[in-house]
Backbone as CSV, one residue per row, in Angstrom:
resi,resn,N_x,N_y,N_z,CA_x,CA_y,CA_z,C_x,C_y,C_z
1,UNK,138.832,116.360,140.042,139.382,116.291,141.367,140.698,117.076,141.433
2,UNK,141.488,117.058,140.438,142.668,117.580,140.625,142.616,119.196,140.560
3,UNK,141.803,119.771,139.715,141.815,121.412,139.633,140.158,121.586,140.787
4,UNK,140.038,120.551,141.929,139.100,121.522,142.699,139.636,122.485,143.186
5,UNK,138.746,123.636,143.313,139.444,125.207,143.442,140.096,125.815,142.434
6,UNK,140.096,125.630,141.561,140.864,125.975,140.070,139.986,126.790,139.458
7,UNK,140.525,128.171,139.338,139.894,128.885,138.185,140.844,128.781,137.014
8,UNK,140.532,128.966,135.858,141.171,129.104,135.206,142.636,129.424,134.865
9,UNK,142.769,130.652,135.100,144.237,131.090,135.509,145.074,130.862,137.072
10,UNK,144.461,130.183,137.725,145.380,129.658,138.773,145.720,128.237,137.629
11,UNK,145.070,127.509,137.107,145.105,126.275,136.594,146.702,126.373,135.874
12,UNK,146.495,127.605,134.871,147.415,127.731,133.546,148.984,128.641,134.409
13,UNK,148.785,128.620,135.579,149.972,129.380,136.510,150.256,127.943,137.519
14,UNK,149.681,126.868,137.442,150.488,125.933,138.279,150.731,124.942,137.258
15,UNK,151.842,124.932,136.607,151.979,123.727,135.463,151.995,122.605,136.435
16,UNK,152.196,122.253,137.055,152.184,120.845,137.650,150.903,120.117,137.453
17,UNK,149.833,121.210,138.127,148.479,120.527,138.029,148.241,120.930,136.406
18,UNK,148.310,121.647,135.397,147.980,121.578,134.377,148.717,120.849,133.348
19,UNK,149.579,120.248,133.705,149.867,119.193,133.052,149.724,117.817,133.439
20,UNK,149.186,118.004,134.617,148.542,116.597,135.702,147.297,116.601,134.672
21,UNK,146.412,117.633,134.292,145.082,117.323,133.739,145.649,117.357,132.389
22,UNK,146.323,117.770,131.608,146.075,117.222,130.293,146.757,116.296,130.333
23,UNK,147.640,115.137,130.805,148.319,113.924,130.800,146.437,113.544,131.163
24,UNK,146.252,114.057,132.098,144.849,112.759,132.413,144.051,112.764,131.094
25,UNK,143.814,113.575,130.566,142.696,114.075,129.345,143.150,113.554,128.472
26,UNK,144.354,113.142,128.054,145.352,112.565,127.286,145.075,110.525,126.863
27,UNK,145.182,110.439,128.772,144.979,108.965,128.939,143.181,108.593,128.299
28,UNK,142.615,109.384,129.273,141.241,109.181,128.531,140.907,108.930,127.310
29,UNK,141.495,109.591,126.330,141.270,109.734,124.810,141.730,108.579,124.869
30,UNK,143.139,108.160,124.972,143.948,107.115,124.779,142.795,105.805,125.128
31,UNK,142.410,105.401,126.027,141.263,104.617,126.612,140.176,104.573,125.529
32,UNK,139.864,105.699,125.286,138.340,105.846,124.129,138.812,105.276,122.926
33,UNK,139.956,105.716,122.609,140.445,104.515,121.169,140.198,103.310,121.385
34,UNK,141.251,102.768,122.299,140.858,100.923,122.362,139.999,100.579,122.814
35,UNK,138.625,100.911,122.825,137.270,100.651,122.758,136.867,99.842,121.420
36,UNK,136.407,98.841,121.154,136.150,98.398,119.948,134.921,99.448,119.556
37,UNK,134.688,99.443,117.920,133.843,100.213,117.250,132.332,99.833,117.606
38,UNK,132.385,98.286,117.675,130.808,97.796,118.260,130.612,98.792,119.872
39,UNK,131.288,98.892,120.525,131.097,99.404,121.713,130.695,100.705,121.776
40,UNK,131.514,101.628,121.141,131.178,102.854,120.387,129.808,103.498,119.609
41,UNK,129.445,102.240,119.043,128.257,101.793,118.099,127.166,102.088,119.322
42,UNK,127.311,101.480,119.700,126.153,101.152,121.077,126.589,102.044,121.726
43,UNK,126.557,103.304,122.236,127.347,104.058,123.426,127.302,105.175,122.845
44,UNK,125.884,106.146,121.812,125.987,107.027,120.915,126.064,108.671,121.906
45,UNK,126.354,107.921,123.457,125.588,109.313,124.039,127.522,110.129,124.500
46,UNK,128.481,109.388,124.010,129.645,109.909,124.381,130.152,110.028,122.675
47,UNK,130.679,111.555,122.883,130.912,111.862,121.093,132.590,111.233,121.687
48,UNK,132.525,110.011,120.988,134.336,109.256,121.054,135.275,109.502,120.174
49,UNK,134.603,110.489,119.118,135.726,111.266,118.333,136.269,112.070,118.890
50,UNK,135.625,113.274,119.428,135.848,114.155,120.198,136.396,114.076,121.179
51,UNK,136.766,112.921,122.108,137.682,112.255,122.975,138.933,111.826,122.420
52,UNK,138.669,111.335,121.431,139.999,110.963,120.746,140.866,111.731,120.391
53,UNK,139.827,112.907,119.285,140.568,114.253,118.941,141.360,115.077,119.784
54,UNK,140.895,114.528,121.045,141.272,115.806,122.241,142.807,115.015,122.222
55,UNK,142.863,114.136,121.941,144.253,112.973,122.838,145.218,113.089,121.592
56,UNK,144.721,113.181,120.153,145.837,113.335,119.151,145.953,114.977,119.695
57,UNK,145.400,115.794,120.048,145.977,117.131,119.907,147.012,117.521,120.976
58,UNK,146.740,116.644,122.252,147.554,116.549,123.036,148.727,115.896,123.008
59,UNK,148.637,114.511,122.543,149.930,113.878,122.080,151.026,114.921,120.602
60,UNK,149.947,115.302,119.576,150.974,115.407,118.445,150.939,116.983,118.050
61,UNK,149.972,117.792,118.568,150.265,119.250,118.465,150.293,119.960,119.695
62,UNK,151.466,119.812,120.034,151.548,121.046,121.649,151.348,122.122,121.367
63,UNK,151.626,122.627,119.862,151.327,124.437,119.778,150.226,124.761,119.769
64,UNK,149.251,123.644,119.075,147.938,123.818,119.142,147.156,123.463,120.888
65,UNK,147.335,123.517,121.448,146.781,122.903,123.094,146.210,125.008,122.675
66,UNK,144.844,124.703,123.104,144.128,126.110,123.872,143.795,125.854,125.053
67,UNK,144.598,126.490,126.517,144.554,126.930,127.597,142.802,126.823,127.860
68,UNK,142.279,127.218,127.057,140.963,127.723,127.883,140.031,126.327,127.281
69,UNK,140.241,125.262,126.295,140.010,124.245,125.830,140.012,123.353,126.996
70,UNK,141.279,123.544,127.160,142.042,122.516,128.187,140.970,122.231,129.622
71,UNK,141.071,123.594,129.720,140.306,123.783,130.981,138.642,123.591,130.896
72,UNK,138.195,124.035,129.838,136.540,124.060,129.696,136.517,121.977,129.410
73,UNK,137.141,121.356,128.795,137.333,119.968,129.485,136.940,119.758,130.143
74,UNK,138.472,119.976,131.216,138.371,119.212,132.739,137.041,120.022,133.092
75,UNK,136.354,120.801,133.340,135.444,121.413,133.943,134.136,121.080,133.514
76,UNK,133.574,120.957,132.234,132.723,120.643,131.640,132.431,119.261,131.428
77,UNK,133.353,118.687,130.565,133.170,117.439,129.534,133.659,116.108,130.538
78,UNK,134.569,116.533,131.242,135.388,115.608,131.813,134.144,115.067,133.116
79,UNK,133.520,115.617,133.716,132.090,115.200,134.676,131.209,114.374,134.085
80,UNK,131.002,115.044,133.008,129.798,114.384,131.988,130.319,112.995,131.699
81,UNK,131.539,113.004,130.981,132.308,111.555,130.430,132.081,110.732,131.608
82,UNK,132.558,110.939,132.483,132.771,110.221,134.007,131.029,109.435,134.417
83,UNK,129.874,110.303,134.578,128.614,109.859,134.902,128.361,108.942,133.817
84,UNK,128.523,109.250,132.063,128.405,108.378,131.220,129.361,106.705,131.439
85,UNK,130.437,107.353,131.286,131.333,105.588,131.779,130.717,105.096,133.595
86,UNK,130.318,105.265,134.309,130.080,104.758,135.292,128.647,103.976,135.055
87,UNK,127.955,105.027,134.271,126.728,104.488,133.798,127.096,102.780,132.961
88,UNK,127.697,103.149,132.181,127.944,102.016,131.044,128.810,100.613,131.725
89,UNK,129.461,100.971,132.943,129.981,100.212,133.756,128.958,99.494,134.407
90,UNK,128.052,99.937,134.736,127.383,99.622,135.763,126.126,98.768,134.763
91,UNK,126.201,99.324,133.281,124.735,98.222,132.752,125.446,97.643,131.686
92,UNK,126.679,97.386,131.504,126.905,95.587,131.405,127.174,94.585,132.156
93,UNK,126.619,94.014,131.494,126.575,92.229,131.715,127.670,91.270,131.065
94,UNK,128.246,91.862,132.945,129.708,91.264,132.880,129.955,89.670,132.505
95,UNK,128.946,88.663,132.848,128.952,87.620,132.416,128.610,87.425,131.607
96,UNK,128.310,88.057,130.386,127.962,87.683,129.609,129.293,88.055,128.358
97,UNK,129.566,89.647,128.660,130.999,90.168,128.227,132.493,89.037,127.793
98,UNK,132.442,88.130,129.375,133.438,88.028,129.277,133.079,86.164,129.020
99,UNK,131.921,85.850,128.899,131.983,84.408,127.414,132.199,84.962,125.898
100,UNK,131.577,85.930,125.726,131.480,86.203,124.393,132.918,86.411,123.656
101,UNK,133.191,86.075,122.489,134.158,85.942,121.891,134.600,86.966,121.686
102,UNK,136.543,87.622,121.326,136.934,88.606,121.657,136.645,89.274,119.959
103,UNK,136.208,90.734,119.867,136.271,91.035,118.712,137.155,92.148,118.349
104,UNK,137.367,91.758,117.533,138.783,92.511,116.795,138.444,93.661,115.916
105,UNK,138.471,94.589,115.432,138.229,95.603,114.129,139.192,96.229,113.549
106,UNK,139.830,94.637,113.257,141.279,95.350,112.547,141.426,95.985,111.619
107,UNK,142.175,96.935,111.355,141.407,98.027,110.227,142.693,97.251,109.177
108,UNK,142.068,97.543,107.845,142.496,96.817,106.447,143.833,96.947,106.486
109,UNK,144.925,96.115,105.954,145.931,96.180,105.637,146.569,97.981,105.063
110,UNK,145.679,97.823,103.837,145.781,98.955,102.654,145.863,100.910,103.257
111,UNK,145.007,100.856,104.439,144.463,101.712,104.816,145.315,101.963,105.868
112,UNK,145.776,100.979,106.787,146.972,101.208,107.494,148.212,102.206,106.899
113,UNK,148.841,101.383,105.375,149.667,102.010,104.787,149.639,103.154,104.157
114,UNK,147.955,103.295,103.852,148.010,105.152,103.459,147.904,105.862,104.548
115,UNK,147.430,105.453,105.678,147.578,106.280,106.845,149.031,106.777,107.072
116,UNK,149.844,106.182,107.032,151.497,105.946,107.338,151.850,106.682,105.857
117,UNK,151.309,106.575,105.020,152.342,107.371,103.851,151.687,108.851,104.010
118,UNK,150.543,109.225,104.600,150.274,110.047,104.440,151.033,111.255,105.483
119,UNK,151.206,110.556,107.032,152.143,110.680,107.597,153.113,111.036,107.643
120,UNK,153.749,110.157,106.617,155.056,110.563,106.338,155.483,111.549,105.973
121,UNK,154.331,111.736,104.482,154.891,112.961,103.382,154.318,114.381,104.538
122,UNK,153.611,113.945,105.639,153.778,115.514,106.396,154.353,115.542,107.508
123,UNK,155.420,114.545,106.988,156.625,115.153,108.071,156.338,114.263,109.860
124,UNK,155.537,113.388,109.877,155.863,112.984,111.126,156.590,112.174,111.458
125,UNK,157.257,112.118,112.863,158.761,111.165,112.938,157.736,109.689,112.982
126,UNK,159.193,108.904,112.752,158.776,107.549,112.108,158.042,106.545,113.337
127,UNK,158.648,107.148,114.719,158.013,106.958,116.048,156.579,106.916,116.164
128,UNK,155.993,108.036,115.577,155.051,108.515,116.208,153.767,107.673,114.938
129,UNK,154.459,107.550,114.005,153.883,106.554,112.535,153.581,105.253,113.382
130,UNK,154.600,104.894,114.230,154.896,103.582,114.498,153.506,103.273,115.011
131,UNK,153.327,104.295,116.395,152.219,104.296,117.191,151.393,103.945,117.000
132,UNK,150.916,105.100,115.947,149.450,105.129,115.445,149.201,103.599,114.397
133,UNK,149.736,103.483,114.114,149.662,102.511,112.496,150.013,101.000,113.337
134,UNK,150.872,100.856,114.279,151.435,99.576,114.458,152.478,98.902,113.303
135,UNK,153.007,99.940,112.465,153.609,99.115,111.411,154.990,99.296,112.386
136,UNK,156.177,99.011,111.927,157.476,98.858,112.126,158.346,100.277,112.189
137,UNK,159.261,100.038,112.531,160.172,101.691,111.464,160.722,101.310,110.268
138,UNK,160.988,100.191,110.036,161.562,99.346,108.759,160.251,99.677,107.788
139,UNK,158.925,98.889,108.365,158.709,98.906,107.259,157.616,100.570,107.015
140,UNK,157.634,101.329,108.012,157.775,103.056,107.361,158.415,103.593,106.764
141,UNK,159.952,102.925,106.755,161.005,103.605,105.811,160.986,103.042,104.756
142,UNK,160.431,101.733,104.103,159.982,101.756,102.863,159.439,102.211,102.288
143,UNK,158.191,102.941,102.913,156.973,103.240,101.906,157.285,104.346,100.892
């Protein structure tokens, strides 16, 4: 909706709207993470890595963002995602969703902390550790 009428290079010449769509493309990914893995599991027809991937590249490498990525997205992928989640909206069974007990997929203690050391030793601020990992800044500056 936001780049209707958008070719390409009008897109990458109005930063307003092109940073209106990758903040949106951004949130999306962001959304596709806190999806539990069972949900994911069941739901093989949306690649949710590839959503995700799009949202770390946007959040943690700005040099890496490709202009024409960006755009073949919103234009392509971003329609498709949309008919798929409306679909998946529309065939659960909301009463049933919301008895069922909440499930968690908390990922291991251990695996948290090599995520975060691995982090570290390449240099990412202790912020952005925080994010991803949920650990502390205290306890990132131990590791």
């Amino acid at each position: 909706m936001l780049i209707e009428g958008f070719d390409f290079d009008k897109l990458v010449a109005d930063k307003r709207t092109y940073y209106s769509v990758m903040k949106n493309v951004e949130v999306m990914g962001e959304a596709a993470y806190m999806l539990t893995k069972a949900f994911k599991r069941s739901h093989t027809a949306t690649p949710w890595k590839v959503v995700q991937g799009m949202r770390h590249v946007l959040v943690h490498d700005y040099a890496g963002i490709d202009d024409k990525e960006l755009y073949n997205t919103a234009v392509n992928d971003i329609p498709l995602l949309r008919h798929q989640v409306e679909k998946y909206l529309t065939e659960t069974d909301w009463q049933a969703w919301e008895s069922a007990p909440d499930e968690y997929d908390d990922t291991d203690e251990e695996k948290v902390i090599r995520t975060a050391r691995c982090m570290k030793a390449k240099g990412y601020a202790i912020a952005d550790i925080s994010e991803i990992t949920g650990l502390s800044a205290e306890e990132i500056e131990t590791l």
